[in-house]
DOVO-322704 format. One record per residue (C-alpha): residue number from 1; z, x, y. Coordinates in nm, 3 decimals, decimal comma. Each point is the difference from the previous one (the first is absolute). Layout:
N
<nr NUM; z Z; x X; y Y>
...
//
This chain:
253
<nr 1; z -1,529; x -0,019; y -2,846>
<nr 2; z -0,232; x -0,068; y -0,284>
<nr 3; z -0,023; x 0,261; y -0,297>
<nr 4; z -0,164; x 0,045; y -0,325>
<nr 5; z 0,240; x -0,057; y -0,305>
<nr 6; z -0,067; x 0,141; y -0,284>
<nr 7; z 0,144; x -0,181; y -0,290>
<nr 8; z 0,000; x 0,199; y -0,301>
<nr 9; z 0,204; x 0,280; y 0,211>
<nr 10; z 0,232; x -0,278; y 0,190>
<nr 11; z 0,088; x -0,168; y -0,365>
<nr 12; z 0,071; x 0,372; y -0,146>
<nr 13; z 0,214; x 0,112; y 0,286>
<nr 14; z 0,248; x -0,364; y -0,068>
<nr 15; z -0,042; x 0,000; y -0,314>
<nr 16; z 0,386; x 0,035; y -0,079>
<nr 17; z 0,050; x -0,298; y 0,233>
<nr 18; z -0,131; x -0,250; y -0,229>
<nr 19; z 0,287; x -0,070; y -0,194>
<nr 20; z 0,107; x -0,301; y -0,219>
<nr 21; z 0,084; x -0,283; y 0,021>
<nr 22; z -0,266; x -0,045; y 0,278>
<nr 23; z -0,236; x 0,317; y -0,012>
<nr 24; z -0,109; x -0,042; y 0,341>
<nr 25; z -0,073; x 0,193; y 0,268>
<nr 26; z -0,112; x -0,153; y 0,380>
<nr 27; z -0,332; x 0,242; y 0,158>
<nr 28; z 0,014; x -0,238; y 0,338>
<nr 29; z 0,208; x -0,247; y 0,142>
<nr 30; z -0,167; x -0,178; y 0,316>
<nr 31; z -0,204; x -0,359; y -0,031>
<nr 32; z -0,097; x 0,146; y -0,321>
<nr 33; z 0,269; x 0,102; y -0,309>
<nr 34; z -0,163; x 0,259; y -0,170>
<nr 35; z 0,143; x 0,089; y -0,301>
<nr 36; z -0,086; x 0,241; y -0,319>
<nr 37; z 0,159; x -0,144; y -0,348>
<nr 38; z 0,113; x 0,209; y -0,275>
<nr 39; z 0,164; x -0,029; y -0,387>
<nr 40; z 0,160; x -0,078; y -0,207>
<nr 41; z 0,169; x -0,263; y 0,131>
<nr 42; z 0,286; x -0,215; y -0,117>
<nr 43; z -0,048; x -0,336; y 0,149>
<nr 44; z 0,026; x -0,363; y -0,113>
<nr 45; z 0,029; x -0,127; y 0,319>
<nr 46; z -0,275; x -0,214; y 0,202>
<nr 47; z -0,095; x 0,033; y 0,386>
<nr 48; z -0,069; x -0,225; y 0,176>
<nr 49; z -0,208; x 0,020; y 0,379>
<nr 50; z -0,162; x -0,267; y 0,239>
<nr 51; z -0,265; x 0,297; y 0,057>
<nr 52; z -0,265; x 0,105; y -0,208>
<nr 53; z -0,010; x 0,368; y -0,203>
<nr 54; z -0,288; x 0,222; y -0,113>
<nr 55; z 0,026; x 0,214; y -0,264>
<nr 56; z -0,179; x 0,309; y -0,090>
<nr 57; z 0,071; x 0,223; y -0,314>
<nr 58; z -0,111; x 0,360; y 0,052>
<nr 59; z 0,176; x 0,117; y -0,300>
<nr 60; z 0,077; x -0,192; y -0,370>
<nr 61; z 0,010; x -0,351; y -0,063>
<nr 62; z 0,265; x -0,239; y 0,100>
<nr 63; z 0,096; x -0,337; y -0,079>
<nr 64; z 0,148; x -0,286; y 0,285>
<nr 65; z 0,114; x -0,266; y -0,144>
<nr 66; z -0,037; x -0,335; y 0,183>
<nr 67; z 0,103; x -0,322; y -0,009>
<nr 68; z -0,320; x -0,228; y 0,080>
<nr 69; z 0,023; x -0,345; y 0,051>
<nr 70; z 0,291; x -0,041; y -0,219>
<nr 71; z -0,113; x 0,254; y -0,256>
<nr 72; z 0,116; x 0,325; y -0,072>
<nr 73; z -0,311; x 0,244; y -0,047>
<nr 74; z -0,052; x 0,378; y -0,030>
<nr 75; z -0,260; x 0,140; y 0,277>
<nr 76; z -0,134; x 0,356; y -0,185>
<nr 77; z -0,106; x 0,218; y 0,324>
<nr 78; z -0,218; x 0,315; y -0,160>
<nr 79; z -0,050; x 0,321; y 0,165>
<nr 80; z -0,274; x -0,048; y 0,251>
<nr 81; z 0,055; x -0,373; y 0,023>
<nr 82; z 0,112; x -0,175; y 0,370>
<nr 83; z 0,167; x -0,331; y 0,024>
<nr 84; z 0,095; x -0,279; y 0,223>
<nr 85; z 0,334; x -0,167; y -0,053>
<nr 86; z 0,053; x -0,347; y 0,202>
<nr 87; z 0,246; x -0,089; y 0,175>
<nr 88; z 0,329; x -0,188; y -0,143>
<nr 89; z -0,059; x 0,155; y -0,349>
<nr 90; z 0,369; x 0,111; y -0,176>
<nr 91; z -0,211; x 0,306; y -0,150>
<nr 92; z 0,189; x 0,269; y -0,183>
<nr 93; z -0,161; x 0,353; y -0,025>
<nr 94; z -0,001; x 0,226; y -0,373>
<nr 95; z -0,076; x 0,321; y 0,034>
<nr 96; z 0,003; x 0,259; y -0,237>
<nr 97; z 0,046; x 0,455; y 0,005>
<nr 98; z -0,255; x 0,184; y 0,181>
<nr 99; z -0,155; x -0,277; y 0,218>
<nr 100; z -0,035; x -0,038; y 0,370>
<nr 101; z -0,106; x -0,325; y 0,194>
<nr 102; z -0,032; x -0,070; y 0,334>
<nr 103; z 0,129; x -0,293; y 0,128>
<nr 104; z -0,071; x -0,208; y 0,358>
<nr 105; z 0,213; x -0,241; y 0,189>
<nr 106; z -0,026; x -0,143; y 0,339>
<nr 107; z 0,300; x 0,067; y 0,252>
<nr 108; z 0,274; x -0,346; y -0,073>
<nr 109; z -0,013; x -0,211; y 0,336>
<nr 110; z 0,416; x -0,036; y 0,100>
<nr 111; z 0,001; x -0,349; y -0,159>
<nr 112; z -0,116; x 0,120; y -0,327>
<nr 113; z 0,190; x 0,061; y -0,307>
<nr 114; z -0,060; x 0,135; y -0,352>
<nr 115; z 0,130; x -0,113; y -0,284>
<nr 116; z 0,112; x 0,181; y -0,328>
<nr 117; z 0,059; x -0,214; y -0,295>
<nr 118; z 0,075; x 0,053; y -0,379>
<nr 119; z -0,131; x -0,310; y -0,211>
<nr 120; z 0,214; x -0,102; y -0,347>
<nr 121; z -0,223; x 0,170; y -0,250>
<nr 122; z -0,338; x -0,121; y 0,017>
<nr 123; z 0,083; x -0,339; y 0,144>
<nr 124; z -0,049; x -0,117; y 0,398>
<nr 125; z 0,350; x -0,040; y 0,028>
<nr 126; z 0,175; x 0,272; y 0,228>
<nr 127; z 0,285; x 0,174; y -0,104>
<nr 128; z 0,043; x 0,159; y 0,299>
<nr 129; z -0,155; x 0,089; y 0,355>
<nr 130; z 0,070; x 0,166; y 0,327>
<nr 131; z -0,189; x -0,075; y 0,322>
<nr 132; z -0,011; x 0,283; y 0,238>
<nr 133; z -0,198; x 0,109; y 0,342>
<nr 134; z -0,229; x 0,316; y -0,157>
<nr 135; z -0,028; x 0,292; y 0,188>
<nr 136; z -0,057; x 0,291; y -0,263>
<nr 137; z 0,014; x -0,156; y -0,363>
<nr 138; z 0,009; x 0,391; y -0,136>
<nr 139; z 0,363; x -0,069; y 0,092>
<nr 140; z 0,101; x -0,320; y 0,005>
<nr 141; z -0,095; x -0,117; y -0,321>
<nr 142; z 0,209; x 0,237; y -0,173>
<nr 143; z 0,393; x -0,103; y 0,152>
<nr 144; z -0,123; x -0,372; y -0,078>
<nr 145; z -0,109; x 0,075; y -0,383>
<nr 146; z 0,377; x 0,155; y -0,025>
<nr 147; z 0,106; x -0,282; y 0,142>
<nr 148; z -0,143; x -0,235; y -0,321>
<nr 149; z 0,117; x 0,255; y -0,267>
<nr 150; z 0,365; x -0,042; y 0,155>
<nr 151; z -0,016; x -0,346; y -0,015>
<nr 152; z 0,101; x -0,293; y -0,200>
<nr 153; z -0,359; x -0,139; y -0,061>
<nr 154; z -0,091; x 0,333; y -0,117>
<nr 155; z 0,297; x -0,019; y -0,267>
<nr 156; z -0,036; x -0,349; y -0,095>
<nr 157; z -0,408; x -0,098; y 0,061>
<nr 158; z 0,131; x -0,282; y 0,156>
<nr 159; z -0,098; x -0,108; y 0,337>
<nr 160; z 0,289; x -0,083; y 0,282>
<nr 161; z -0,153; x -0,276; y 0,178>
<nr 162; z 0,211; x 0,036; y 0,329>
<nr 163; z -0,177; x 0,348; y 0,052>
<nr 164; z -0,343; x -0,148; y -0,062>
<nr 165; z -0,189; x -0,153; y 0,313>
<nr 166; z -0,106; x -0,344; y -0,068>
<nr 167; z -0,390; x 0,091; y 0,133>
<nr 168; z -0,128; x 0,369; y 0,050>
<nr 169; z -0,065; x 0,106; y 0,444>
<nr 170; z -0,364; x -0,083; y -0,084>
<nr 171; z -0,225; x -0,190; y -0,254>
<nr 172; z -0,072; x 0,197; y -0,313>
<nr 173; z -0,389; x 0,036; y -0,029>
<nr 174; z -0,211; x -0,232; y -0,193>
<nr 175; z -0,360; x 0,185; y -0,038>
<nr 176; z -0,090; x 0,139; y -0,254>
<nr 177; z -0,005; x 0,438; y -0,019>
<nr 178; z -0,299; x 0,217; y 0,012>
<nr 179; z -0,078; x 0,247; y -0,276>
<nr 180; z 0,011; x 0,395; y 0,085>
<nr 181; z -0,275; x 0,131; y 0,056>
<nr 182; z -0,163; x 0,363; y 0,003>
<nr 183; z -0,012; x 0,170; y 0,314>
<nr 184; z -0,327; x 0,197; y -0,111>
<nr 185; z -0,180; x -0,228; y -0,175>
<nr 186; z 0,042; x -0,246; y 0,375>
<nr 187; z -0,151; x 0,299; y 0,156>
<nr 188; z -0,249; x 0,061; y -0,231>
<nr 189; z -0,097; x -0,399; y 0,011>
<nr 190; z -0,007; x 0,007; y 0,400>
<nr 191; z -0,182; x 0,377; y 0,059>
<nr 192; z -0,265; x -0,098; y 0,177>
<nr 193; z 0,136; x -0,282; y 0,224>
<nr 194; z 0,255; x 0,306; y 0,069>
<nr 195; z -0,275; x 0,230; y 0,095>
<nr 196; z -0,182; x -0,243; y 0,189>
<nr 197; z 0,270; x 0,039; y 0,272>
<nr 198; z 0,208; x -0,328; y -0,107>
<nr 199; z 0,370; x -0,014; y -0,027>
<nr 200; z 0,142; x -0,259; y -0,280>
<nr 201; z 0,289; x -0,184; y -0,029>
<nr 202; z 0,124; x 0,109; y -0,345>
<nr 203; z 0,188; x -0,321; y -0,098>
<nr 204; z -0,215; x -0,250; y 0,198>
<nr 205; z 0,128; x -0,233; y 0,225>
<nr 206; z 0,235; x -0,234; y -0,180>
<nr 207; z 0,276; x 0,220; y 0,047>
<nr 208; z 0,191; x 0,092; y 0,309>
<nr 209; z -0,049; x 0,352; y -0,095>
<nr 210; z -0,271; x 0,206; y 0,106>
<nr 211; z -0,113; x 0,322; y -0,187>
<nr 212; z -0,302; x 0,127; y 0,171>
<nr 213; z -0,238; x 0,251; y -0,149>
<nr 214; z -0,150; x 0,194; y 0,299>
<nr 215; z -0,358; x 0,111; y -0,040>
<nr 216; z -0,098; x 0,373; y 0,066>
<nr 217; z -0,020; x 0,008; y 0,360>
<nr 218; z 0,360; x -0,155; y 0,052>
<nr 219; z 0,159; x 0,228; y -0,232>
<nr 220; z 0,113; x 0,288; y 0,232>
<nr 221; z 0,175; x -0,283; y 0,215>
<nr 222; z 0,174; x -0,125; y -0,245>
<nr 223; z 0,267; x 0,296; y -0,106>
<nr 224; z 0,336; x -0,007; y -0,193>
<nr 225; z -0,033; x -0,020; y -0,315>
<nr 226; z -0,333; x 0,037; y -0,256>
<nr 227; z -0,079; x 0,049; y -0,360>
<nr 228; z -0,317; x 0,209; y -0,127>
<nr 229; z -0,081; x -0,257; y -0,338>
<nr 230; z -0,262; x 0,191; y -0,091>
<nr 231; z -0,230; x 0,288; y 0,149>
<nr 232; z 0,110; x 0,170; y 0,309>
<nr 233; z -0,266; x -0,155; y 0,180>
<nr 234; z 0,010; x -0,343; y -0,163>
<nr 235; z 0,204; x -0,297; y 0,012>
<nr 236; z 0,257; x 0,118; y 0,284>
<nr 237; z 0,189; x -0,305; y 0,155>
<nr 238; z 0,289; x -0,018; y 0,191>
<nr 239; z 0,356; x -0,205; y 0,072>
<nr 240; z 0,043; x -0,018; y 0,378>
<nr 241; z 0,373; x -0,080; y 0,007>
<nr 242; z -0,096; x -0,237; y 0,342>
<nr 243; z -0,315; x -0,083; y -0,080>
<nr 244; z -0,179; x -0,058; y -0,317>
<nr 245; z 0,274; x -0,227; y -0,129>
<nr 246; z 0,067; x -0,266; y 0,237>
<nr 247; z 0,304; x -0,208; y -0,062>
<nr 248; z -0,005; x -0,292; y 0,246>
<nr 249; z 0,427; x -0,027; y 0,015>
<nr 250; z 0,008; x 0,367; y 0,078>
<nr 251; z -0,289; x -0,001; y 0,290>
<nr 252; z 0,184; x -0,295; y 0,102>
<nr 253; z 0,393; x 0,122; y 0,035>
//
């Protein structure tokens, strides 16, 4: 049965659940992992998925750190600001007090595994990693970061090459990553398409990901989860957690 969420209330009522070194906290867990992000966190770590992740900050800033095309880089996510991480990016996210983020992730198909690696400073060379089948990373990230700080890499910085695989499940991506972009000013940009009854594909179609923006007369359909950005009659959209983002592995298992 569908029902209205309302977010601010939700993230107030777990807020002691978002606890370090992780901060997270899963909404939903169906085709769609939806998941709300708090801080400070203490991570150094990098994940690693053959899906694709949006990120939304509702609250604060944030920093994810990723390592694109054999550079590490620093991704600054501002309040208001939505972005589209590709798949097969080690990405590592910084966030900081008093922030809140909201985080989706398409369901893993059973063949699927994540990957968590820590790199040797700021080289490409991995000190260590763990390769895992994810069903709630809220808790299975944390046993696997104890893991590294109880183990001899961790005490030396010295990789053990017997515990390394000699090529990752998948293919690390190649293309190049999208800069965050405001959620308002995108709706202020594409008002009148919006109110002209058309529905847009946030991110375009060069990623498997689909973030529609439903125009006024779909919004009562599409219920779960929305965000007033500006007015209360302006500028509502809406997550449905089935059908605005479309993930073509999770339609598919």
């Amino acid at each position: 049965m569908k029902r209205r969420v309302r977010v601010k209330t939700w993230v107030e009522e777990n807020r002691a659940s978002f606890q370090p070194p992780v901060c997270n906290k899963l909404m939903h867990q169906e085709q769609l992992k939806i998941m709300f992000v708090g801080g400070p966190n203490t991570r150094k770590d990098y994940h690693i998925e053959e899906g694709e992740e949006v990120f939304y900050q509702l609250e604060g800033d944030m920093v994810l750190r990723v390592l694109e095309r054999g550079k590490h880089r620093d991704v600054v996510i501002r309040q208001g600001e939505i972005f589209l991480l590709p798949a097969g990016v080690p990405h590592s996210p910084q966030r900081f007090a008093n922030t809140m983020g909201l985080v989706i992730e398409r369901r893993r198909l059973e063949t699927e595994l994540d990957g968590l690696r820590y790199y040797v400073g700021d080289t490409v060379d991995v000190l260590f990693e763990k390769w895992f089948y994810c069903k709630d990373l809220g808790t299975q990230l944390a046993p696997i970061i104890q893991e590294f700080f109880r183990s001899e890499q961790y005490r030396t910085g010295k990789p053990n090459p017997d515990q390394l695989l000699k090529e990752p499940p998948f293919p690390l991506s190649t293309r190049s990553i999208m800069e965050p972009m405001s959620l308002k000013a995108w709706l202020d940009g594409h008002h009148r398409e919006l109110q002209a009854g058309t529905s847009i594909n946030l991110f375009g179609d060069t990623y498997e990901t689909q973030v529609m923006l439903p125009s006024p007369s779909l919004r009562e359909q599409w219920l779960c989860c929305d965000w007033r950005l500006h007015a209360p009659n302006q500028a509502l959209f809406a997550f449905n957690f089935l059908s605005i983002c479309s993930f073509p592995a999770a339609r598919n298992s």
